[in-house]
C-alpha positions as MATLAB code, in Angstrom:
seq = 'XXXXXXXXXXXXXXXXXXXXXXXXXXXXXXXXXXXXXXXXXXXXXXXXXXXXXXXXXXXXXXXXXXXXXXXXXXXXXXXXXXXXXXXXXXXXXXXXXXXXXXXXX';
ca = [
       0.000    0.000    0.000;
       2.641    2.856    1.075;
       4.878    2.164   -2.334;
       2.448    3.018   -4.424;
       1.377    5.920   -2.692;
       4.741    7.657   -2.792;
       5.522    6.555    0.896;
       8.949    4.960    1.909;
       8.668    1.443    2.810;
      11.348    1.427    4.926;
       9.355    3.935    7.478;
       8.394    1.926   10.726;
       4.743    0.725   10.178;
       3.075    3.048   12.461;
       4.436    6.232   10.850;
       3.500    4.605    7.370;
       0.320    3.796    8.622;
      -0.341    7.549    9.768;
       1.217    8.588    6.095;
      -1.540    6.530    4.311;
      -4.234    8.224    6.432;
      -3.165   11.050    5.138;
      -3.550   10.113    1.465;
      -6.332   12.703   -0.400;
      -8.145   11.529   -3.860;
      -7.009   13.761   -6.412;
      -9.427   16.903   -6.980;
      -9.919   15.760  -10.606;
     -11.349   12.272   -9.356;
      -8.081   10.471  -11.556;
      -6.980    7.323   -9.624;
      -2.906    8.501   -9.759;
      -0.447   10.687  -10.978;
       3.045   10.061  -12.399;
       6.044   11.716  -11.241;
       9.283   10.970  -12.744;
       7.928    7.434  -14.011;
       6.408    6.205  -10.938;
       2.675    6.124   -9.991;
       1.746    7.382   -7.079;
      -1.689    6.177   -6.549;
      -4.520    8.427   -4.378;
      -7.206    5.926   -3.130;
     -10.113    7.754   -1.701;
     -10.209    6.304    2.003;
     -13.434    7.989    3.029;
     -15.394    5.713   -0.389;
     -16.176    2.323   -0.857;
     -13.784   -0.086   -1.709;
     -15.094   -0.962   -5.055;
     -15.486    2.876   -6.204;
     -14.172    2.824   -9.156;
     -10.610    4.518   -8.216;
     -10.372    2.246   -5.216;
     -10.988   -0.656   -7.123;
      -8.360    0.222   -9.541;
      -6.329    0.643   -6.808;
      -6.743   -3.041   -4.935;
      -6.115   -4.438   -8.216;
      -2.847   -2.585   -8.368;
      -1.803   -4.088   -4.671;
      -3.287   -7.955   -5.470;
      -1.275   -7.900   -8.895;
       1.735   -6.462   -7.453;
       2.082   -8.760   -4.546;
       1.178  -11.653   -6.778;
       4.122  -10.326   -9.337;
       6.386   -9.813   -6.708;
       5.739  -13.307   -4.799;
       6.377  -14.644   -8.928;
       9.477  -13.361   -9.167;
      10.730  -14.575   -5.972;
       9.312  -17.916   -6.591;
      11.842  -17.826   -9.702;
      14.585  -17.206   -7.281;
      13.473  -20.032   -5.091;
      12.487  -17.250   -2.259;
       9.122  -16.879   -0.921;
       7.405  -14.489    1.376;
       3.382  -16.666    1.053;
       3.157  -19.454    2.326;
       2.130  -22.444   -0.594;
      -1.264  -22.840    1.276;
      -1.987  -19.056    0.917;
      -0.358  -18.538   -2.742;
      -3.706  -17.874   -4.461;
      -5.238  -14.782   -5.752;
      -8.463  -15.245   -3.537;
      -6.260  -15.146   -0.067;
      -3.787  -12.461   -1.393;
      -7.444  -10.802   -2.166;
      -8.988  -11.130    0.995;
      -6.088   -9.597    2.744;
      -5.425   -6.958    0.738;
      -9.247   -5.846    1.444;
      -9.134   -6.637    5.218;
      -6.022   -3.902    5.129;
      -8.050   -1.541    3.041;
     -10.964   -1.604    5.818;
      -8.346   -1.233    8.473;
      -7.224    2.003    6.593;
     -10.581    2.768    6.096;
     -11.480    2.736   10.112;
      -8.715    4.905   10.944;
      -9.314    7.947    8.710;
];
C-alpha cells in the first residue's frame, strides 16, 4: 500500500500507517499521478472499496504482490506461504487492510 502511494517502505509501520491516512483523492477524481515514471496512486479512504478509483487501486496491490511473490518464486524465495499462494487469499487480505485504513481515517 505505502509504495504506491509515494511513501517509503522502509518507514516503521506506524508512521507509514499515519502517512496513508493522510492520502487525499485527487481533486480531478483520476486514480494517480506520475512523477518521474512512478505512480503514485490516491485511493479515496473515506469511499467504498469498489469505487471505481479504489478498485483500480486493490487491483494494483493484489497484482503487485502476486508479481512480486512470482518473481521470488523464480529465485526459489518466498514471502506466502504455498497454502496461501492464491489470488483469492492475497485478495482477501489486501481488502481486510483496506478496511483497516478505512477505520482509521
Amino acid at each position: 500500500f505505502a509504495d504506491l502511494c509515494g511513501i517509503d517502505s522502509a518507514l516503521s509501520r506506524g508512521k507509514r500507517a499515519k502517512l496513508l491516512c493522510a492520502v487525499k483523492p485527487l481533486e480531478n477524481g483520476e486514480a494517480l499521478t506520475r512523477i518521474d515514471g512512478s505512480e503514485i496512486w490516491h485511493p479515496n479512504w473515506m469511499g467504498k472499496i469498489d469505487d471505481d478509483v479504489n478498485a483500480r487501486f486493490v487491483k494494483a496491490i493484489i497484482d503487485r504482490t502476486w508479481d512480486n511473490e512470482e518473481n521470488l518464486r523464480t529465485q526459489g524465495k518466498s514471502e506466502i506461504d504455498n497454502d496461501d499462494y492464491k489470488k483469492d487469499v492475497i485478495t482477501e487480505c489486501t481488502k481486510g487492510y483496506w478496511r483497516n485504513i478505512h477505520k482509521q481515517v
